[in-house]
C-alpha positions in Angstrom: 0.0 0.0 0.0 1.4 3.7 -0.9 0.0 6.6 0.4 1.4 9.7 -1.1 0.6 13.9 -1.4 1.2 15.4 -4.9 -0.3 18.4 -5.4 1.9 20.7 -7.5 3.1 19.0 -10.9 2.2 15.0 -9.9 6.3 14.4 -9.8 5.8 12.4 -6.6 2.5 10.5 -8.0 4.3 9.5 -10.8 6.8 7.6 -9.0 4.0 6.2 -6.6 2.1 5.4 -10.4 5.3 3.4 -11.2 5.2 1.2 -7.7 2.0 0.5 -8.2 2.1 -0.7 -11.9 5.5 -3.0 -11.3 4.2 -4.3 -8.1 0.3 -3.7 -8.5 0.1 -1.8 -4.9 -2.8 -0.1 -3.8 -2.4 4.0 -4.1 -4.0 6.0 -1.7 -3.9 9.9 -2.6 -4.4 11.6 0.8 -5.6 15.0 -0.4 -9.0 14.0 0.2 -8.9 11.2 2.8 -8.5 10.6 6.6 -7.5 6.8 7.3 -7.7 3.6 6.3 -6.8 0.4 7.2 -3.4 -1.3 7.1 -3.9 -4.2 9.0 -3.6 -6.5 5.9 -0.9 -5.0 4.4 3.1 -6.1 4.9 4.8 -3.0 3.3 3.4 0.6 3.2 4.7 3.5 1.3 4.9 7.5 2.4 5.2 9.7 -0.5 5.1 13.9 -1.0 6.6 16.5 -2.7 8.6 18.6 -1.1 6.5 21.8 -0.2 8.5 24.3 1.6 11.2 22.3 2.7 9.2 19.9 4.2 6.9 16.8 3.3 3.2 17.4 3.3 2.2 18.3 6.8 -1.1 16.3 6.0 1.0 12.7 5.6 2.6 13.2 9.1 -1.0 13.8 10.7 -2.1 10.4 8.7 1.7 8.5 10.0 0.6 10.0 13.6 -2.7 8.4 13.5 -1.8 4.7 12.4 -0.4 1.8 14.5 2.6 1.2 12.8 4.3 -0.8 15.2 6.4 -3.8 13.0 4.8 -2.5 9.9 8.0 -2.4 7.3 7.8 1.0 5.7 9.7 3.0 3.3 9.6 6.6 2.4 10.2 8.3 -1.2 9.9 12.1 -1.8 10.3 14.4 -5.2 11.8 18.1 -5.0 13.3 20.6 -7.0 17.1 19.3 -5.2 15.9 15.5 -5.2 17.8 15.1 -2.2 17.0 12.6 0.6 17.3 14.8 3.4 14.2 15.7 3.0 12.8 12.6 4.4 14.6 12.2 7.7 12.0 13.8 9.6 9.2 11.4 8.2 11.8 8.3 8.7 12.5 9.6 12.3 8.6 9.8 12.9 7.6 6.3 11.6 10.7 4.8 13.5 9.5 6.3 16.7 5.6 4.5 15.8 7.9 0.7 15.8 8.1 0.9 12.1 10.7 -1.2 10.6 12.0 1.5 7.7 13.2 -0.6 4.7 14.8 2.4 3.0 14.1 5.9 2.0 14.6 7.5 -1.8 14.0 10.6 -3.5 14.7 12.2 -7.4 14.4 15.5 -8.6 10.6 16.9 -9.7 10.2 19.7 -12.2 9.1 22.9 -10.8 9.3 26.5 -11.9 10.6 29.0 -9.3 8.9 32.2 -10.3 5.6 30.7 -8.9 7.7 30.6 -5.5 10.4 33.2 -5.5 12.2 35.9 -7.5 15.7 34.3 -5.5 18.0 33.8 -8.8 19.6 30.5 -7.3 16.2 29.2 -7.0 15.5 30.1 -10.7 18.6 28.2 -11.5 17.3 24.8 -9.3 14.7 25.0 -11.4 15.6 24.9 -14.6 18.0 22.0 -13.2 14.8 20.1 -12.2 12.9 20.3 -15.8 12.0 17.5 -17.0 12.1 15.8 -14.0 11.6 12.8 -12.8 12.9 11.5 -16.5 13.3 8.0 -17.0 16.5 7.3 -15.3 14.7 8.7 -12.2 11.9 6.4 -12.6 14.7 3.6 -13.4 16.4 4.4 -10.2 13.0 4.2 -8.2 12.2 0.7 -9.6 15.9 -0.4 -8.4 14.9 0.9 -5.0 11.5 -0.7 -5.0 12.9 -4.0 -6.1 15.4 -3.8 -3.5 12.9 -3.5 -0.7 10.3 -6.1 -1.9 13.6 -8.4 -1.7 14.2 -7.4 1.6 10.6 -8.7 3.0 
């Protein structure tokens, strides 16, 4: 099961798209939902763009609310910088709820930075991120994936 937030361009639902068409997970957008059960489920995925410099606030309130105690768990995030960093916070939250975190993974997402800021080195982020996630992105995200289903 993946739950994910991608609001802005989709980068981080088309990476969630990709799990769930290798592996046929169940998606859950959380834009317009409150909980569901997990019970049956052996791995669960966290996804969201990077809004801010932070995941969506709305997936921590979902993480907060579920029993994830043994659950294995991974987390994947898009942003302008594609850097993992960004998903610390998330992995430190669901390791605090028992969570077993099988890995975490992020990839650059296309964004333009006039919608955001007139900063110049923001401008230039975001003509780095065009295009993005491109198919090496989405090659690297299978790897991941693949790796993790191994691992369970």
């Amino acid at each position: 099961m993946i739950f994910y937030y991608s609001t802005y361009r989709k980068n981080t639902e088309k990476i969630a798209q990709l799990f769930a068409e290798k592996y046929g997970c169940k998606l859950i957008d959380i834009s317009n939902m409150d909980y569901v059960n997990i019970n049956d489920y052996d791995l669960i995925g966290f996804g969201s763009g990077v809004y801010r410099e932070n995941l969506s606030p709305k997936l921590f309130r979902l993480v907060e609310k579920m029993d994830l105690k043994n659950k294995n768990v991974f987390v994947f995030s898009t942003s302008g910088v594609g850097m993992k960093f960004y998903n610390n916070k998330l992995v430190k939250l669901l390791k605090s709820k028992g969570a077993i975190n099988k890995g975490s993974f992020a990839c650059k997402g296309s964004f333009d930075a006039s919608e955001f800021s007139n900063n110049k080195i923001f401008s230039f982020i975001g003509k780095l991120s065009q295009g993005h996630p491109n198919n090496r992105d989405l090659k690297n995200a299978e790897e991941f994936f693949n790796n993790i289903v191994k691992s369970i």
